[in-house]
C-alpha beads as a LAMMPS data file, in Angstrom:
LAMMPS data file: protein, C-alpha beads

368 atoms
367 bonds

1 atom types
1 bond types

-500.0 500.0 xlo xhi
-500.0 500.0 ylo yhi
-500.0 500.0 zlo zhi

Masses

1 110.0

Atoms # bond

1 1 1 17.985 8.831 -31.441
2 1 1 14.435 8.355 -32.549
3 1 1 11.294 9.707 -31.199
4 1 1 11.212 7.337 -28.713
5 1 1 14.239 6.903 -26.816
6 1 1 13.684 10.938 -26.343
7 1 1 10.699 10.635 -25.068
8 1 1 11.847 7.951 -22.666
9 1 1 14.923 10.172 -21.436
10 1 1 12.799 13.574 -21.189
11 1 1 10.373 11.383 -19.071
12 1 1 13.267 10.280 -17.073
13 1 1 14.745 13.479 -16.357
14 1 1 11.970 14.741 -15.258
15 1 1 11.013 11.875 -12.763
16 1 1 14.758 12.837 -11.303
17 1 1 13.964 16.346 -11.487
18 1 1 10.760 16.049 -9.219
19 1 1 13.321 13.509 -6.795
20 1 1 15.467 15.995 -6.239
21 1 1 12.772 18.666 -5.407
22 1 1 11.474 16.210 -3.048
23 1 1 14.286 15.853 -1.098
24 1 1 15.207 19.430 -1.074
25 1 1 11.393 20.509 0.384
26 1 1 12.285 17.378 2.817
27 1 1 9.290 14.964 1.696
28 1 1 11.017 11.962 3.031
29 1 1 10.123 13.361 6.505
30 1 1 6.317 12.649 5.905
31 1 1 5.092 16.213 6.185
32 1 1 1.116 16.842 7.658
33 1 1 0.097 15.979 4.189
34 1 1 -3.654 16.867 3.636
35 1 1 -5.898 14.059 4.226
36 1 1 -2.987 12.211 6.222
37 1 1 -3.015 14.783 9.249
38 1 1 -4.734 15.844 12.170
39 1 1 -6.572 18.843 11.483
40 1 1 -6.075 20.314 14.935
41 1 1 -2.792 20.368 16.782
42 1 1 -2.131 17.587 19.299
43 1 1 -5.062 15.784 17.800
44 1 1 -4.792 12.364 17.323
45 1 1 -4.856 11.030 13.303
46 1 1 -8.792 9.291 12.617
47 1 1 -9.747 8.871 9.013
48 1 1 -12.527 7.515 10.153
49 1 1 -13.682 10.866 11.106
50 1 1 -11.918 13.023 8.713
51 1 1 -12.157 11.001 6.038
52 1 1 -14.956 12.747 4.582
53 1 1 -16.236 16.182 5.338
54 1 1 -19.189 16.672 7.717
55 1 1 -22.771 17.253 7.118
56 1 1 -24.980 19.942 8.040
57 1 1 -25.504 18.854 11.938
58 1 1 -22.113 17.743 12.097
59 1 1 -21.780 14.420 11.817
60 1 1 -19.583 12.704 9.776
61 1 1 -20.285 10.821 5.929
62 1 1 -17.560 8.526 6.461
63 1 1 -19.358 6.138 8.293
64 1 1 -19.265 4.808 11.756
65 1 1 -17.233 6.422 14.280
66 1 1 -14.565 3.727 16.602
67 1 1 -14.538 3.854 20.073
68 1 1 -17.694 5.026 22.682
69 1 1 -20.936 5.301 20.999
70 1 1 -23.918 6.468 22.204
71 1 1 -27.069 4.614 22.059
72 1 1 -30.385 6.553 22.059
73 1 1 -33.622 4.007 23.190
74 1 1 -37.291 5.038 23.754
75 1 1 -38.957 2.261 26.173
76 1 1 -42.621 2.697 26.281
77 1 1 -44.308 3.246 29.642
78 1 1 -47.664 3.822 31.057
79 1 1 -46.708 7.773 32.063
80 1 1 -45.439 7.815 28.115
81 1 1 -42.039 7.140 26.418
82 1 1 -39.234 7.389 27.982
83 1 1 -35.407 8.100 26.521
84 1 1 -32.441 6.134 27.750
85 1 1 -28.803 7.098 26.616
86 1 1 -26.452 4.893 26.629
87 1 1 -22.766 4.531 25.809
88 1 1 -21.383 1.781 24.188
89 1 1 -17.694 1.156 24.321
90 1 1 -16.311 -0.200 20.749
91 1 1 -13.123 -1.396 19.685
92 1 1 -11.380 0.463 18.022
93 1 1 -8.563 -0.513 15.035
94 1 1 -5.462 -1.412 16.710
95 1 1 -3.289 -3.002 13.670
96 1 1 -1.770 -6.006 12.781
97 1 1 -0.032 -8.326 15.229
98 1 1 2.343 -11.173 14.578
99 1 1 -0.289 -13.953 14.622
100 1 1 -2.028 -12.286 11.392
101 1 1 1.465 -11.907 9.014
102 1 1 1.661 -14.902 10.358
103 1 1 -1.866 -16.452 9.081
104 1 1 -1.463 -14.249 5.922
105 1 1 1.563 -15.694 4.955
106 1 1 0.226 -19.415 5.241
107 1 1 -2.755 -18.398 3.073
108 1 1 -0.286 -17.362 0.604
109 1 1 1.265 -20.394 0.860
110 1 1 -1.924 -22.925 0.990
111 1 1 -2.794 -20.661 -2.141
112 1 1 0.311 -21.678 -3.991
113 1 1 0.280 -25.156 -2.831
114 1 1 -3.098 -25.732 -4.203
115 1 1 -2.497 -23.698 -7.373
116 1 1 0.346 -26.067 -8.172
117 1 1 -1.357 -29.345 -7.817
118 1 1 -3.790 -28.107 -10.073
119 1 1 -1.871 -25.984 -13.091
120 1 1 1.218 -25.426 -11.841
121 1 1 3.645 -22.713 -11.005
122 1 1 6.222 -22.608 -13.714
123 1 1 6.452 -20.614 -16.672
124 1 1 5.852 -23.810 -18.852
125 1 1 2.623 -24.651 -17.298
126 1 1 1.827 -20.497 -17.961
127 1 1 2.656 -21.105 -21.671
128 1 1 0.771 -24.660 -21.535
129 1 1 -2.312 -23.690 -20.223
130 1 1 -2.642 -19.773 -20.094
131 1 1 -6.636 -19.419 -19.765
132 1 1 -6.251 -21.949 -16.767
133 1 1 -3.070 -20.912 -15.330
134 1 1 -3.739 -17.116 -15.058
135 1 1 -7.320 -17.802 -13.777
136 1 1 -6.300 -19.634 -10.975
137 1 1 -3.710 -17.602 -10.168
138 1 1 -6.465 -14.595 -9.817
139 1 1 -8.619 -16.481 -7.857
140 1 1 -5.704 -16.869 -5.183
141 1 1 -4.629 -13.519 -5.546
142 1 1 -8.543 -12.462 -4.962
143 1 1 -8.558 -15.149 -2.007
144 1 1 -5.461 -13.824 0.027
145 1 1 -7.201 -10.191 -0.476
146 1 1 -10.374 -11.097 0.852
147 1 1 -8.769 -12.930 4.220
148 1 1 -7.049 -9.421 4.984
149 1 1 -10.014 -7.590 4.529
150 1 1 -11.574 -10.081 7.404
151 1 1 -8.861 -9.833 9.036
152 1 1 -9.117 -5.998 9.177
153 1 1 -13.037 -6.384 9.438
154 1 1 -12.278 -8.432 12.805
155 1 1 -9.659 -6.004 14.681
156 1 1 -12.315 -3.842 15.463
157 1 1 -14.439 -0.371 14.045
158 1 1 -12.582 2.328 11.984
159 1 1 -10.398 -0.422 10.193
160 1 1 -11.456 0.152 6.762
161 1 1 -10.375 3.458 6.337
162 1 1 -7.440 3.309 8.940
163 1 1 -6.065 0.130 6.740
164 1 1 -6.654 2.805 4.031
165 1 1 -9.216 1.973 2.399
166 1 1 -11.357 5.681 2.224
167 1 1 -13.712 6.373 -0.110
168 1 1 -13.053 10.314 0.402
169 1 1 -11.605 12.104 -2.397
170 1 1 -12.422 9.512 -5.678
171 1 1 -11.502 12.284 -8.059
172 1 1 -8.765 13.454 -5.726
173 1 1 -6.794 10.169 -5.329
174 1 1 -7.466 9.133 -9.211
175 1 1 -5.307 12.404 -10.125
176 1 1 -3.027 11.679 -7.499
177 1 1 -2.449 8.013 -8.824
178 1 1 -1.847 9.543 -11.925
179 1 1 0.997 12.030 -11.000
180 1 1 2.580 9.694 -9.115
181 1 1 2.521 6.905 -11.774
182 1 1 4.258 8.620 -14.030
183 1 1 7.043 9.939 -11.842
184 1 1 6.980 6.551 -9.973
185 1 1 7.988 4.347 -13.585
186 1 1 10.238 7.037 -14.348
187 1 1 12.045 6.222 -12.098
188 1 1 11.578 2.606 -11.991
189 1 1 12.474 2.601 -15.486
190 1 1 15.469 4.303 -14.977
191 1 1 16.731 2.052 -11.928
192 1 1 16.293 -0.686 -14.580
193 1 1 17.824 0.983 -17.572
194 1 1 20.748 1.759 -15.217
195 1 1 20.770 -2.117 -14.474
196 1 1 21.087 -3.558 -17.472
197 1 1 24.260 -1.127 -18.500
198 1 1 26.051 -2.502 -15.387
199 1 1 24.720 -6.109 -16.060
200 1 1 26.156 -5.817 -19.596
201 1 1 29.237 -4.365 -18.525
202 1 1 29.811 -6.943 -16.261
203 1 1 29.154 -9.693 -18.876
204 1 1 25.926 -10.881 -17.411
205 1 1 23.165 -12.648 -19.514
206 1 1 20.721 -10.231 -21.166
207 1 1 17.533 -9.470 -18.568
208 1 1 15.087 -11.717 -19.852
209 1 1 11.253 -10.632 -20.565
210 1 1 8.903 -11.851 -18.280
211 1 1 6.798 -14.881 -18.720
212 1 1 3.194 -12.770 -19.348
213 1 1 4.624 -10.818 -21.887
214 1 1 6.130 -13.673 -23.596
215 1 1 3.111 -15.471 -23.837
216 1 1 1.271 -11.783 -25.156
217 1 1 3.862 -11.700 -28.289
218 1 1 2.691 -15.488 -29.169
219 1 1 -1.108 -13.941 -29.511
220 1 1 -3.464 -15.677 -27.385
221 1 1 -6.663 -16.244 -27.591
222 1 1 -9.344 -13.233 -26.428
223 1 1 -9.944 -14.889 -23.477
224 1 1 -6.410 -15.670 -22.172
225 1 1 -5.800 -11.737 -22.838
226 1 1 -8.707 -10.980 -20.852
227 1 1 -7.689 -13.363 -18.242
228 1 1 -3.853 -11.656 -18.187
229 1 1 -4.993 -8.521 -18.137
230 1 1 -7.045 -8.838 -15.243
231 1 1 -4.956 -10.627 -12.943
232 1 1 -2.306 -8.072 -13.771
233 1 1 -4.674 -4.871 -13.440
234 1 1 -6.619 -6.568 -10.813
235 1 1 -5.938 -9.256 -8.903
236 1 1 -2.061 -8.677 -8.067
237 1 1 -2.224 -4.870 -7.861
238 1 1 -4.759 -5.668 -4.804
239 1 1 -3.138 -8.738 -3.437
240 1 1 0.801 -6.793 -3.524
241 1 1 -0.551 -4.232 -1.959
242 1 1 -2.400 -5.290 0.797
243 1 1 0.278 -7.821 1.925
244 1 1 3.554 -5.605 1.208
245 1 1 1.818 -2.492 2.295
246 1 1 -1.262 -2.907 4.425
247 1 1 -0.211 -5.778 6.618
248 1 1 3.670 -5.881 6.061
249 1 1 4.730 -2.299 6.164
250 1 1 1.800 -1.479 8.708
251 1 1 3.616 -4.606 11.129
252 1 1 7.122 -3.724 10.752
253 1 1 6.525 0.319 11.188
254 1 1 5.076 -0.518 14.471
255 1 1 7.501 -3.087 15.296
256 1 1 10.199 -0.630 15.187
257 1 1 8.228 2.232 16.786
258 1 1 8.138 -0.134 19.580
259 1 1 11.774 -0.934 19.631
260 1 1 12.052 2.695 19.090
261 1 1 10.421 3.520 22.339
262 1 1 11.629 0.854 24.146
263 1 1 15.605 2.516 23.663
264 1 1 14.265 5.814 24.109
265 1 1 12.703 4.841 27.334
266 1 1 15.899 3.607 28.915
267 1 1 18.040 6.493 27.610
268 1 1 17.759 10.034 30.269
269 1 1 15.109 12.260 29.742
270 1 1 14.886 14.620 27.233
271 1 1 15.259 18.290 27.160
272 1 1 13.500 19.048 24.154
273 1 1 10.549 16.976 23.815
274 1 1 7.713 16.861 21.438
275 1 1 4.196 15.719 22.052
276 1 1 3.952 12.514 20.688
277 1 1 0.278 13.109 18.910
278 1 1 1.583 15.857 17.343
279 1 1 4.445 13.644 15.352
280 1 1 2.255 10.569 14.907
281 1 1 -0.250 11.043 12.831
282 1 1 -1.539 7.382 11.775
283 1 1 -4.206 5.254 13.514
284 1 1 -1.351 1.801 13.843
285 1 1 0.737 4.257 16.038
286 1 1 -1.997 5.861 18.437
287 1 1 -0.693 3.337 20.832
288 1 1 2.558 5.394 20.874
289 1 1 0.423 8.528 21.076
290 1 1 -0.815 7.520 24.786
291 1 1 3.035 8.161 25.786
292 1 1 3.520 12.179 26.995
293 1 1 6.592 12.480 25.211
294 1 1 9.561 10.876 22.964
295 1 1 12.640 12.563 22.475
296 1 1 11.734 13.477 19.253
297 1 1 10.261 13.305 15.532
298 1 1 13.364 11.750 13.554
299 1 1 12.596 8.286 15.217
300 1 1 9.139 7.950 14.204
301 1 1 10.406 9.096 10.187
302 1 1 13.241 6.701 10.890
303 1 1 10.295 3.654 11.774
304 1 1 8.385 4.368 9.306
305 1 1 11.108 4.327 6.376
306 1 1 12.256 1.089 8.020
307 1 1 8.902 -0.361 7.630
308 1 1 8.927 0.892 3.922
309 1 1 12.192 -0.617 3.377
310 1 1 11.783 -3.980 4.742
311 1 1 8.411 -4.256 3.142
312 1 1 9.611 -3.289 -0.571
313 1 1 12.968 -5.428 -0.211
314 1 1 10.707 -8.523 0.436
315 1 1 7.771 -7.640 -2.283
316 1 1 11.480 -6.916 -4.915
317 1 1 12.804 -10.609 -3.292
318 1 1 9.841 -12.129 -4.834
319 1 1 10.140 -11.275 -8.558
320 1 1 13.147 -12.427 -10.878
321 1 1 16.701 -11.198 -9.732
322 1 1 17.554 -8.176 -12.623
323 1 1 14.287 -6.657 -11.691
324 1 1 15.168 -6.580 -7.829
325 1 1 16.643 -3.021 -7.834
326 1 1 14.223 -1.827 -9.860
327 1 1 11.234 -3.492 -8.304
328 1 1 12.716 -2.070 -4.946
329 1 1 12.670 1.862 -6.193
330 1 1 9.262 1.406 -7.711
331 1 1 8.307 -0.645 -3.537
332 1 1 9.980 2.596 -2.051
333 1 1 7.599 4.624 -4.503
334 1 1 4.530 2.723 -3.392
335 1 1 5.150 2.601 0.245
336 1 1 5.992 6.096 0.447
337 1 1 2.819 7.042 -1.272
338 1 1 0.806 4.478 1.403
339 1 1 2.328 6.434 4.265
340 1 1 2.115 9.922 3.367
341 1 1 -1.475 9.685 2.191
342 1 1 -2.839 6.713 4.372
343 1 1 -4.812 5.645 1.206
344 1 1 -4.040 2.496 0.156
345 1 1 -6.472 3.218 -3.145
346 1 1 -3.389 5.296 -4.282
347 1 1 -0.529 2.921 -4.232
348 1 1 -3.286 0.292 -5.704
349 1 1 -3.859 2.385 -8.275
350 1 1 -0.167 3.086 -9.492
351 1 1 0.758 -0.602 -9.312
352 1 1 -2.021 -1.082 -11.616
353 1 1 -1.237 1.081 -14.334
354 1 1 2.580 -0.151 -14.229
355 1 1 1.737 -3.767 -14.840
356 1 1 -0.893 -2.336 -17.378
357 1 1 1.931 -0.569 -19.515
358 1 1 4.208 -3.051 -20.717
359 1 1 1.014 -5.200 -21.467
360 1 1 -0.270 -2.466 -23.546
361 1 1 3.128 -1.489 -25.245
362 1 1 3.779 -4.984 -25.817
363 1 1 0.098 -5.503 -27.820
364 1 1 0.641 -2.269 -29.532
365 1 1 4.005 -3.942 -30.722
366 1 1 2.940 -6.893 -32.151
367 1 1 -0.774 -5.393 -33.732
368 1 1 1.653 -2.732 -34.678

Bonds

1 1 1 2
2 1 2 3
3 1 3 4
4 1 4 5
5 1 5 6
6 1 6 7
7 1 7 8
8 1 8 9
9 1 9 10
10 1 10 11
11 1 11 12
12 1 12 13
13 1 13 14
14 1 14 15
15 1 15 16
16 1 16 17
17 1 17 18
18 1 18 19
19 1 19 20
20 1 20 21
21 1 21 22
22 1 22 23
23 1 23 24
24 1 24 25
25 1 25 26
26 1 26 27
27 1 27 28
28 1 28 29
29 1 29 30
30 1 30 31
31 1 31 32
32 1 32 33
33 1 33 34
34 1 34 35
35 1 35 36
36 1 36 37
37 1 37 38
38 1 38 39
39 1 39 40
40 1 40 41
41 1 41 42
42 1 42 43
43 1 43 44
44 1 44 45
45 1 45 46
46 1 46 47
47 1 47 48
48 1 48 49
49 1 49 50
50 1 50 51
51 1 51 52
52 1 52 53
53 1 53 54
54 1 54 55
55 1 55 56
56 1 56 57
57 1 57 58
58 1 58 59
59 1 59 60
60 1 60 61
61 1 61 62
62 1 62 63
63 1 63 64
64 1 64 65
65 1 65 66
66 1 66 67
67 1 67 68
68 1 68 69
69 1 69 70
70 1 70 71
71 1 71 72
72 1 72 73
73 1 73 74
74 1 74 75
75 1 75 76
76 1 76 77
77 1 77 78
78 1 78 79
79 1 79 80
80 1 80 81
81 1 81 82
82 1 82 83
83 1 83 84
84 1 84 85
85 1 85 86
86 1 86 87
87 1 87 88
88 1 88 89
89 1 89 90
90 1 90 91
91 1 91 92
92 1 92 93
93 1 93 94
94 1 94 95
95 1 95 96
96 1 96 97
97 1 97 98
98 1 98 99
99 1 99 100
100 1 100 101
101 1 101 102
102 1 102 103
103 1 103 104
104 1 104 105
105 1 105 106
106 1 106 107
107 1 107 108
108 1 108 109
109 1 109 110
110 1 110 111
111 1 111 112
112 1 112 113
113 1 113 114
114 1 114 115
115 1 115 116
116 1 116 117
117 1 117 118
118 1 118 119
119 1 119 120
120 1 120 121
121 1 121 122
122 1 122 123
123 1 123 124
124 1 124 125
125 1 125 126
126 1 126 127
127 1 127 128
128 1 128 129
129 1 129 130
130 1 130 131
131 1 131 132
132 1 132 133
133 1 133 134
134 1 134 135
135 1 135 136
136 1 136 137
137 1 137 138
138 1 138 139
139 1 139 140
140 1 140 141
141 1 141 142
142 1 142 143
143 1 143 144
144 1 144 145
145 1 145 146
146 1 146 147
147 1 147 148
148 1 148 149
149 1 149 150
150 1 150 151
151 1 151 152
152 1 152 153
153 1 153 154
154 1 154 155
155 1 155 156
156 1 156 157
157 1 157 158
158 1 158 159
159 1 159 160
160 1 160 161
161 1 161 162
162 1 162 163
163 1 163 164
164 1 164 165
165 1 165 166
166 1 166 167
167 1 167 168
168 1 168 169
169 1 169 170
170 1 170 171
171 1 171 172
172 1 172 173
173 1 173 174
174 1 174 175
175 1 175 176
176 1 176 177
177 1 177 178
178 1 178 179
179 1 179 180
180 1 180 181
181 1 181 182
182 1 182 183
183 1 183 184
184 1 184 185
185 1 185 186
186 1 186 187
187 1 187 188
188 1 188 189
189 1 189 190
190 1 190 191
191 1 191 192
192 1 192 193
193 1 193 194
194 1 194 195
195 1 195 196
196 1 196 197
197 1 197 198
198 1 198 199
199 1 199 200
200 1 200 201
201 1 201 202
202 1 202 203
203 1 203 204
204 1 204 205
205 1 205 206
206 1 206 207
207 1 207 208
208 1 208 209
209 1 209 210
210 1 210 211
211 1 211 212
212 1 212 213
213 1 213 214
214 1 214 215
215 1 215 216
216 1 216 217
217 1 217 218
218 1 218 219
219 1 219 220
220 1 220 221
221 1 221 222
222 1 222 223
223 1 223 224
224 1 224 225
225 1 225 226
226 1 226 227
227 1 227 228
228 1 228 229
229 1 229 230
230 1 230 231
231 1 231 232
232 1 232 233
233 1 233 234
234 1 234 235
235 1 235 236
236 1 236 237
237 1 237 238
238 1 238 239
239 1 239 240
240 1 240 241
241 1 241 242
242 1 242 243
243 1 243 244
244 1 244 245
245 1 245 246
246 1 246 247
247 1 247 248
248 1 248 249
249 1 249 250
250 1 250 251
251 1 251 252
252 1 252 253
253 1 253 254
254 1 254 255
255 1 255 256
256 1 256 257
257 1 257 258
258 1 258 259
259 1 259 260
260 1 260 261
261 1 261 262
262 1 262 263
263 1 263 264
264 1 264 265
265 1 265 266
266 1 266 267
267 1 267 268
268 1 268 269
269 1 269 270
270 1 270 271
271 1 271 272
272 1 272 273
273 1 273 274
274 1 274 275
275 1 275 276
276 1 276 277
277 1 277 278
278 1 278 279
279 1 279 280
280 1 280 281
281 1 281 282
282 1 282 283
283 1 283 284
284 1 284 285
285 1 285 286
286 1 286 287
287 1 287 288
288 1 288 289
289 1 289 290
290 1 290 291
291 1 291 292
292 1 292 293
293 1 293 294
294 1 294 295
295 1 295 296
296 1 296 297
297 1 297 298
298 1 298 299
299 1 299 300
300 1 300 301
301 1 301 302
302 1 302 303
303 1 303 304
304 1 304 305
305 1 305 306
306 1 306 307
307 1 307 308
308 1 308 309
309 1 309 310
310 1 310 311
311 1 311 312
312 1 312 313
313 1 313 314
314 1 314 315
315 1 315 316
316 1 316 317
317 1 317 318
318 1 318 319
319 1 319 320
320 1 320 321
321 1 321 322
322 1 322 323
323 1 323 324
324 1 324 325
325 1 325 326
326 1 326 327
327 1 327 328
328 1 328 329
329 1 329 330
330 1 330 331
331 1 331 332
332 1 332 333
333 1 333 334
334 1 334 335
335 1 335 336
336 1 336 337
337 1 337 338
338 1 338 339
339 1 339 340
340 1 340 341
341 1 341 342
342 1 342 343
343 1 343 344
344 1 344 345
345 1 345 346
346 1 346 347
347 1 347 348
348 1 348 349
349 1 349 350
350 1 350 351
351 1 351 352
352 1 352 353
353 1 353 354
354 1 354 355
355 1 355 356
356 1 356 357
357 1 357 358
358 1 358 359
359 1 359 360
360 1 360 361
361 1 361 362
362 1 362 363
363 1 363 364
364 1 364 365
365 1 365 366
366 1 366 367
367 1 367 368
């Protein structure tokens, strides 16, 4: 065993180490993480107002606040100025609906159609053309990213940071993305380690190396490295995330919250119930927060893993079929990370870095 391979294992044990401590301090169950929670009981979840600390008079640095505002005008008048408050009512972020997976997914689509008349989709048009092919394959990626950021511009105040996009914390969530990378592709690793003994076992074909990396070991030019590198740093760690996470995971949560509530309603009443704003700490669910009561906190854990799950089978669906179960651990990883923190930044972050290793490893190799 070289220096390597134990590295690799010590790295692995103790991604399963910190697994295991997770589930035994019950993480899965979405604890009032800070800068995820309310900070008073029974108080509704707004990053918008929490999501950075207050000034000196008490308003907030995070921007503008959703929902009533009020509006301070001086008229001038022949006994002086006069003041006139007013309140404003604004709308406030209220999620994703159908119609906008819906328009996001034929973006995607419009994106691929066009990027195939022009360079092409395949791996031989990637290995053709690799300056051309991976900068229009950016530009989409940059394209579907900047139609979800309307779309969250246009479903009202507070959606920036309630999509999770906060700007609190920079130092905070960098050291955060950090931890989590590591013990994320631990265990992402190991899922595909684990793989490839049971593939060979089973007499299966060899996993085979993806396409960017094969065109890295036949040393491009500057530019097409430059060009990789930043649609695999960049412009899919932003595009991923914001579909499987922000819009996907975000829909489907809600989607079974509401199927959720809509059993739970036609069941008897509870005994023991909870306040629901005490349990539901995220802006998508405030809707369910208007309700007094639901029977109790395991159904709105059990939504939101659902959400996670469906979202990170679908983004693992998309890549090549040997990296499916690994591609789903690292999804869990990433949309566990989105829900407990509400930052998208962080999940962004991690995905980054993991397509940045093997490009690094793999340049390291060759120079090497």
């Amino acid at each position: 065993m070289n220096n390597l391979e134990f590295a690799k294992y010590i790295w692995y044990s103790a991604s399963l180490a910190l697994l295991l401590a997770w589930i035994c301090h019950k993480g899965w169950r979405f604890g009032l993480v800070a800068g995820a929670a309310p900070k008073t009981p029974g108080a509704p979840y707004a990053p918008d107002q929490t999501c950075a600390p207050n000034r000196s008079d008490g308003t907030p640095t995070g921007g503008r606040v959703a929902g009533p505002q009020l509006i301070r005008q001086e008229t001038p008048s022949q006994e002086g100025p006069s003041l006139e408050i007013s309140i404003r009512e604004e709308p406030s972020w209220q999620g994703f609906e159908l119609l906008d997976v819906l328009l996001v997914i034929l973006v995607y689509f419009m994106t691929e159609m066009v990027r195939s008349r022009l360079v092409g989709v395949n791996e031989q048009s990637a290995l053709a053309h690799p300056k051309r092919y991976y900068s229009a394959l950016l530009a989409g990626q940059l394209v579907i990213a900047g139609v979800i950021l309307g779309l969250v511009r246009l479903r009202g105040r507070g959606g920036w940071q309630r999509f999770g996009l906060r700007s609190d914390g920079g130092l905070g969530t960098m050291a955060r993305a950090v931890a989590f990378f590591f013990v994320a592709t631990g265990l992402t690793l190991f899922t595909l380690d684990i793989t490839i003994i049971i593939c060979q076992s089973l007499g299966s074909q060899e996993i085979q190396k993806h396409y960017i990396l094969k065109q890295l070991s036949e040393q491009p030019s500057f530019w097409s490295i430059a060009v990789i590198a930043a649609t695999a740093a960049i412009g899919a760690p932003l595009a991923e995330e914001f579909i499987f996470r922000g819009v996907l995971q975000t829909f489907f949560r809600r989607l079974f919250s509401r199927l959720g509530r809509r059993s739970a309603s036609q069941l008897p009443e509870a005994s023991n119930t909870v306040n629901a704003a005490d349990v539901i700490p995220d802006a998508e669910t405030a809707e369910a927060a208007k309700a007094e009561t639901i029977p109790n906190r395991s159904c709105t854990t059990m939504c939101r893993w659902l959400g996670i799950i469906t979202a990170s089978g679908l983004w693992a669906l998309l890549h090549p079929g040997q990296h499916i179960p690994a591609l789903f651990v690292l999804g869990l990883c990433l949309g566990y990370l989105y829900e407990a923190y509400r930052n998208l930044l962080i999940p962004i972050f991690v995905h980054s870095m993991f397509n940045i290793l093997p490009l690094v490893f793999t340049i390291w190799k060759i120079n090497g």
